[in-house]
C-alpha positions in Angstrom: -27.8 -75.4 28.8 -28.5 -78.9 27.4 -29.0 -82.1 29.5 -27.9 -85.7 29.3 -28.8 -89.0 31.2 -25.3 -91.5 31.6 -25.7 -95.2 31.9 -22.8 -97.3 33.2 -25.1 -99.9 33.6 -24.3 -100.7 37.5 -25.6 -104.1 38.9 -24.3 -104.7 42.3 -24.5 -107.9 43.6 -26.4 -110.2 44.7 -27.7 -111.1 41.3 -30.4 -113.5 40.1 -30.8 -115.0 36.7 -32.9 -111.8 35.0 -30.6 -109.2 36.7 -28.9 -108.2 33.5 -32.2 -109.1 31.3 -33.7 -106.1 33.6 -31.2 -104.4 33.9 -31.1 -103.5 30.2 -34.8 -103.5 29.7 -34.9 -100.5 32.7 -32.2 -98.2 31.1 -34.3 -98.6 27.5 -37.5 -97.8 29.2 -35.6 -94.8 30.8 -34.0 -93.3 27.6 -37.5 -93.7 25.8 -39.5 -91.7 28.9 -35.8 -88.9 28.2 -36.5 -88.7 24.8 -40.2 -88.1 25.3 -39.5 -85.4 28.3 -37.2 -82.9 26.1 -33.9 -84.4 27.5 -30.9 -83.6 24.5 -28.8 -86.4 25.2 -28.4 -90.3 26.3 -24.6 -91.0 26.9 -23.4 -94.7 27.3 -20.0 -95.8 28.3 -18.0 -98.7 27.2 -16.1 -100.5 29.9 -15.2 -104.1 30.5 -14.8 -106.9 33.2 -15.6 -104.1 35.9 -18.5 -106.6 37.3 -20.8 -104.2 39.8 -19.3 -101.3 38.7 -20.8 -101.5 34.9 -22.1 -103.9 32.4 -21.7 -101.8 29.6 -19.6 -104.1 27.2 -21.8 -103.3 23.8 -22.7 -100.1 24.0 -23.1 -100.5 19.6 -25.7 -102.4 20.4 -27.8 -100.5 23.8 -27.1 -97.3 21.6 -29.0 -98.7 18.5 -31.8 -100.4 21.1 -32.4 -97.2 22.0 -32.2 -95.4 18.5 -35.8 -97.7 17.6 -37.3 -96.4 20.5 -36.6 -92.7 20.5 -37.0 -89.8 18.0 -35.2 -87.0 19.0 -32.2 -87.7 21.7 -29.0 -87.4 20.7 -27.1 -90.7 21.4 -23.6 -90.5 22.6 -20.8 -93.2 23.1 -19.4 -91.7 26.3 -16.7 -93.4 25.5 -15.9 -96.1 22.4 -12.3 -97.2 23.9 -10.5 -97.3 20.7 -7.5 -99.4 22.3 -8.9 -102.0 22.6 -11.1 -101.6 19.1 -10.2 -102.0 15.5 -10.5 -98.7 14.0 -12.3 -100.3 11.2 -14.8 -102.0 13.3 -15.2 -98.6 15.2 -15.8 -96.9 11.7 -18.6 -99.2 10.5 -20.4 -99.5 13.8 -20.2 -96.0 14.6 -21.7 -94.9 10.8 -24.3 -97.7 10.8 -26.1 -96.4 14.2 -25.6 -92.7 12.8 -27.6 -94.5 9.5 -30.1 -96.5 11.8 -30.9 -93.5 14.0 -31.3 -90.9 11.5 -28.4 -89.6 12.2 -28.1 -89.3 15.9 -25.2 -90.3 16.8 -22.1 -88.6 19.0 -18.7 -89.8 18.6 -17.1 -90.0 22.1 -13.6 -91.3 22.1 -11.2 -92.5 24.9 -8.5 -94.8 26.0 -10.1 -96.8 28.4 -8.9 -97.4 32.0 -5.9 -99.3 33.9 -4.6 -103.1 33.5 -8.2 -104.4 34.4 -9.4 -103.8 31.0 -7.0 -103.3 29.1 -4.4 -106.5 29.6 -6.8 -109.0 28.2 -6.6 -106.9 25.1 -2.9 -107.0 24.9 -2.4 -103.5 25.4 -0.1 -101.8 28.0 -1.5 -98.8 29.8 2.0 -97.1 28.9 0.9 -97.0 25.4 -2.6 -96.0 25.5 -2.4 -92.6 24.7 -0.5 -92.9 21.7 -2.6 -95.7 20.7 -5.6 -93.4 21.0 -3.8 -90.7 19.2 -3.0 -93.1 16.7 -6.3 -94.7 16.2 -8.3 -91.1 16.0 -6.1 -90.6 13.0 -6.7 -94.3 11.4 -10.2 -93.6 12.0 -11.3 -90.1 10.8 -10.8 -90.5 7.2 -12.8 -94.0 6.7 -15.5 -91.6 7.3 -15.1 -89.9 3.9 -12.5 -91.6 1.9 -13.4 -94.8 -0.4 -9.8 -95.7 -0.9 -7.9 -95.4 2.7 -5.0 -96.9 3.7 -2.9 -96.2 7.1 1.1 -97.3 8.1 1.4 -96.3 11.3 3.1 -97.9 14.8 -0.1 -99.9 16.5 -2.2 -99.7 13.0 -1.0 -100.9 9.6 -3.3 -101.7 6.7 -4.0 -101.0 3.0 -6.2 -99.2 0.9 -9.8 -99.9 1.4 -13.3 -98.2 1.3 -14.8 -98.8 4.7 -18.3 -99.0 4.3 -21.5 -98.0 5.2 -20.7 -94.1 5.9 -22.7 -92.0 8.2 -25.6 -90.2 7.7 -24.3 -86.6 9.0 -21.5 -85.3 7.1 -18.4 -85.6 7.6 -19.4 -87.5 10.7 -20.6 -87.6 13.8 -19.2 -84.5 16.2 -15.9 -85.8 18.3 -15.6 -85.9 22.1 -13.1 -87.1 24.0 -13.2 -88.5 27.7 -11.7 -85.9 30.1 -10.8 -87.1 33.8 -8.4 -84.2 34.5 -7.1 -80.3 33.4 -5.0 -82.0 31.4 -7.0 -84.2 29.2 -9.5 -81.0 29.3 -7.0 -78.6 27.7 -6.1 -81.3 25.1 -9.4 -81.7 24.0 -9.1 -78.1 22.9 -6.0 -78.2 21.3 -7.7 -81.8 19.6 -10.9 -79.4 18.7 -13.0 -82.1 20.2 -16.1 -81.7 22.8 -14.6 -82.4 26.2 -16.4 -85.4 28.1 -16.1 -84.3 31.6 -15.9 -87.1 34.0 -14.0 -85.6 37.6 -17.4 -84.4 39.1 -15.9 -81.6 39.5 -17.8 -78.0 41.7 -19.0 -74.8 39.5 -15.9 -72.9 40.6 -13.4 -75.5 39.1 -15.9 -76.0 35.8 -15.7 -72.4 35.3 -11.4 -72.9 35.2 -11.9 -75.9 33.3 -14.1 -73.8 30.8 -11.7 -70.7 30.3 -8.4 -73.2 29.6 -10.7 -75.5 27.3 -11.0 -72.4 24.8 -8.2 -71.0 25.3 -6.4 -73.9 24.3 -8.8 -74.6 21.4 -7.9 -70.8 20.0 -4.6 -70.3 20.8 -2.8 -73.6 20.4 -4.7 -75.8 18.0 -3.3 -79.6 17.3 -5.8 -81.4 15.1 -5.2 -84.7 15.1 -7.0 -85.4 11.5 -8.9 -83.2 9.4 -12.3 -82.8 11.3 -14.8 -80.0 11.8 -14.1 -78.7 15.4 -16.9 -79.6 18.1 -16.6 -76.6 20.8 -18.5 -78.2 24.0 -18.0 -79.1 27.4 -19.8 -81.5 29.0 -19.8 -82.4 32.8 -21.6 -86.0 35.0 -22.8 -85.3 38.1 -24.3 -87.8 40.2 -27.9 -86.8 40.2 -31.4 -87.2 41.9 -34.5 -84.9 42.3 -37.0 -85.5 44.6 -39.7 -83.2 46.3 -37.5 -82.4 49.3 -34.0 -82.1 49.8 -34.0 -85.3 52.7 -36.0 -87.7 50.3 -33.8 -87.1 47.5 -31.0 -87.8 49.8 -32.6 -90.8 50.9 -33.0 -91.6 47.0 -29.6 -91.0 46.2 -28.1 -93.8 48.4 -26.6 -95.7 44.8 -24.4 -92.2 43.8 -21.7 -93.8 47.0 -21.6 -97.3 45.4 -20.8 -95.7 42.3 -18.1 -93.5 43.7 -17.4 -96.1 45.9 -16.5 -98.8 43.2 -15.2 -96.3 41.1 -12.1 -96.1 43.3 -12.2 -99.4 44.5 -11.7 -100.6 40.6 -9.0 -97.6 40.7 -6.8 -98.7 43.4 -7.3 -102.0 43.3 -8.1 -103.7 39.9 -9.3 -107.0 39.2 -8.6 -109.5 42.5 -11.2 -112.2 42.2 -13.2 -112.5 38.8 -16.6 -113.8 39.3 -16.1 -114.4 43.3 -16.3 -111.2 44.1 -18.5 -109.1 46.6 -18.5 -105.2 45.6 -22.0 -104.7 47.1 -20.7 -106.5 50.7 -17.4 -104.1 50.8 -19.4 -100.8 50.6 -21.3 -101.4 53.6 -18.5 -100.6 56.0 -17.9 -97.6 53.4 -21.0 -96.2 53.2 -22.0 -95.1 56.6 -17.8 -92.9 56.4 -18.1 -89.0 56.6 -16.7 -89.8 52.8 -19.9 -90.9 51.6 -22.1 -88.5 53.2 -20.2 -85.7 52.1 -20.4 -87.4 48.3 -24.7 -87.0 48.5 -23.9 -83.2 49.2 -21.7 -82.8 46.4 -23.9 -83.3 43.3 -27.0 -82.3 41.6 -28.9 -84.1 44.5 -31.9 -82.5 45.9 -35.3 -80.3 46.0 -36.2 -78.9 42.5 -34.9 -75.8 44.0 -31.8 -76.8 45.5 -30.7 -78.1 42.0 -31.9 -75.2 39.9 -29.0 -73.1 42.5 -26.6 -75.4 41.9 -27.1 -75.4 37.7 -27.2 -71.9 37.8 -23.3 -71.9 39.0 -22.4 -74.3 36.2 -24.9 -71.9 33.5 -22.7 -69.0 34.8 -19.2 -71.1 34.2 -20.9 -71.5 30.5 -20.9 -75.4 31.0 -22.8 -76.5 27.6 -24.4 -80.2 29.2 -24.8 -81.0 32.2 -25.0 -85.0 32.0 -27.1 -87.0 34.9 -26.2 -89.9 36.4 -29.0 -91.2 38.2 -28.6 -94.9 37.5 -26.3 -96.0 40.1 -26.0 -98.7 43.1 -29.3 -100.0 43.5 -31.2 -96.8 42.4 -35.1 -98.3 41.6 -36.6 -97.7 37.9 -39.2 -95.8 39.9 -37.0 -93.5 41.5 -34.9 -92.9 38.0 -38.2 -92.2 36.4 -40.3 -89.8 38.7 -36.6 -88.5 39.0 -36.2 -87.5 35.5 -40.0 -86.6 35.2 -39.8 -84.1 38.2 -36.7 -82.7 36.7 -37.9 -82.2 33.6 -40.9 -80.7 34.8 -39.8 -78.1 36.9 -36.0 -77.2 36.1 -35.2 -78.5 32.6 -37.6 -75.9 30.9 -35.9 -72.3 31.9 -32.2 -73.6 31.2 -33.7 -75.0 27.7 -34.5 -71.3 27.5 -31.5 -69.4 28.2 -29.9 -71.6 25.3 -30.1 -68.6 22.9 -28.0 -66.6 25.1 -25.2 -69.2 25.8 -24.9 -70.0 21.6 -24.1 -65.6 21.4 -21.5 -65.9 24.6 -19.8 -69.2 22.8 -19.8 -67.5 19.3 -18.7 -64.2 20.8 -15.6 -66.6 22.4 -14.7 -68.7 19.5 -14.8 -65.1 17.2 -12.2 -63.9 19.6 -14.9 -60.7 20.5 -14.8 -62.2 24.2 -11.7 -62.7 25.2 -11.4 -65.3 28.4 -9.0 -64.7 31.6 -6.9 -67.7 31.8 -7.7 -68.9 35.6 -5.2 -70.5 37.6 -6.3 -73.9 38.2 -4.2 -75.6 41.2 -6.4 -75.1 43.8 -8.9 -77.7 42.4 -7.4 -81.2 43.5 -9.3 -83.2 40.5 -10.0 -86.9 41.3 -8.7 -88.6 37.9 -10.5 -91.5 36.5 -7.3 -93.9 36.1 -4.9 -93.8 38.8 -6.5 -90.9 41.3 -3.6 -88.1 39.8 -3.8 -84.7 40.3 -2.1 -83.1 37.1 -1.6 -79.5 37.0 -0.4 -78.3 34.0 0.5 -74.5 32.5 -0.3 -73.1 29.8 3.4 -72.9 28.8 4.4 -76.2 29.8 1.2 -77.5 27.7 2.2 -75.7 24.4 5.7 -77.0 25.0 5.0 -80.9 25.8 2.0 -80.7 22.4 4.9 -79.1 20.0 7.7 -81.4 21.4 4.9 -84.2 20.6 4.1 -83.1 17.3 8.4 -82.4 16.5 8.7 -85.5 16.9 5.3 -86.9 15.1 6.4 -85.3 11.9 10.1 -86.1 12.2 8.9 -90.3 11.8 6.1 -89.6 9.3 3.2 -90.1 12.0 
């Protein structure tokens, strides 16, 4: 099993004139001490006008901050929203940090959230998922092609040769931003890692797992011609601390993030820069709600979390992404978080990684064949609206041939 840090870059309020100048500065200081402690990967999100929640407008330019300061870490975009980015501004930023980072980089694609964000960009959340769909197609071939051109519904343009190109060939892998079964199934038909980000229990990752390759085998729909990336990735909210009750203690900023989270969810934008996040989740945090939420991740004794990570190593998660910069989390705390971790977990999971490549190969060679587990008893919380989707296998392969029917009947 490999492991990732996740930056939303949260800043509840109140601020002061250096919050954001510190804010920043912390996360770098934090990938750099990752990068020296064996972690694999440093995942940063791209949202935008969600004050509190995250400050992670630019994450082009965090991502290639970071790149100067590290050697080894992969560095992920988790997620570049490509509705409401040109896909050949996506292209050259995206194969510039893969040329500046010595090629580095991971390619995480979504469609970014509700009205909030999206509205300012002149996009309609009704169209985001063809938009996506559209865009991942616009995109792909700048990577290789010197004379591309692309005539489609949301994108229209003429030949050119989009320029630099990336260091790995073809490109960076592809993941796509996964907030339910649904999206989680798709990103196996799409052949793309799955971005997990429903915090979901072992028992539910291990249904997400067996659909996720099952749909990837048995009812491929490639968006572009791309080199399949077969992983699954899944954020917990995270803190390790010598005892179970101080990591608790520690863990305080994990129910401001799911906290504003939903609050963003149900609620949008009310009050731009007059709002008070921080002041609404007092009355919150002291509900059964948020007590139960510190109970629910990888929070906890260096024991307590090596239990819990052996549940997702025997649903054969491949990352287990850590979100330990949330609320009003302290540098310190991150740090001797990440250093105990690293320490006294990270090292046997690092070693079992031999065995989980011959499992996955055994899979994707068809030699293990996977049950396919019924997954309705898992109520997933969804990133955008709060859904629960439940979808079959059948109904899937239906709705993505209906989809792509229609997709080659207008020349898509």
């Amino acid at each position: 099993m490999k492991f990732g840090v996740f930056y939303e870059h949260q800043l509840p309020r109140p601020w002061t004139e250096h919050s954001e100048y510190e804010l920043m500065q912390n996360s770098l200081a934090q990938v750099e001490l990752a990068d020296k402690l064996g972690y694999d990967y440093a995942w940063q999100v791209e949202h935008h006008f969600l004050e509190e929640y995250s400050h992670a407008s630019a994450p082009e330019v965090f991502l290639a901050a970071a790149s100067q300061r590290t050697k080894n870490i992969r560095l992920g975009h988790g997620i570049i929203q490509l509705t409401t980015n040109q896909p050949h501004r996506v292209a050259e930023r995206v194969s510039t940090l893969d040329l500046i980072s010595n090629g580095r980089v991971e390619m995480g694609l979504g469609e970014g959230a509700g009205p909030a964000e999206l509205h300012p960009f002149n996009v309609r959340v009704r169209d985001k998922r063809e938009r996506w769909e559209e865009a991942v197609r616009a995109i792909i071939p700048m990577f290789t092609r010197t004379d591309w051109e692309f005539h489609g519904q949301y994108h229209d343009f003429g030949p050119r040769n989009v320029i630099p190109k990336p260091l790995q060939k073809p490109h960076p892998p592809l993941w796509v931003a996964c907030s339910n079964i649904q999206t989680i199934a798709e990103a196996g038909a799409w052949g793309m890692g799955a971005l997990g980000f429903s915090f979901v229990s072992p028992d539910a990752a291990q249904a997400w797992v067996h659909r996720y390759y099952n749909t990837l085998l048995n009812h491929p729909n490639r968006l572009a011609d791309y080199p399949v990336n077969p992983n699954i990735a899944i954020v917990n909210g995270f803190m390790c601390a010598e005892t179970d009750e101080l990591a608790v203690e520690k863990a305080s900023g994990w129910t401001f993030f799911i906290f504003a989270l939903s609050h963003y969810g149900r609620n949008g934008i009310s009050a731009p820069g007059a709002g008070d996040l921080w002041q609404e989740f007092q009355a919150w945090r002291e509900t059964d709600k948020a007590r139960a939420a510190l109970t629910n991740g990888l929070i906890g004794s260096p024991e307590t979390i090596r239990k819990r990570l052996r549940q997702f190593q025997a649903a054969h998660v491949d990352q287990v992404i850590l979100l330990n910069q949330a609320g009003k989390t302290s540098h310190a705390d991150i740090c001797d978080s990440l250093k105990l971790f690293a320490e006294e977990v990270m090292p046997e999971f690092h070693a079992d990684e031999e065995a989980h490549g011959i499992w996955k190969q055994a899979v994707l060679n068809r030699a293990i064949v996977l049950p396919e587990l019924d997954t309705t008893p898992y109520d997933l919380y969804s990133h955008q609206n709060e859904d629960i989707v439940r979808e079959s296998p059948a109904q899937l392969k239906a709705r993505m041939a209906a989809k792509e029917a229609a997709r080659q009947q207008t020349g898509g």
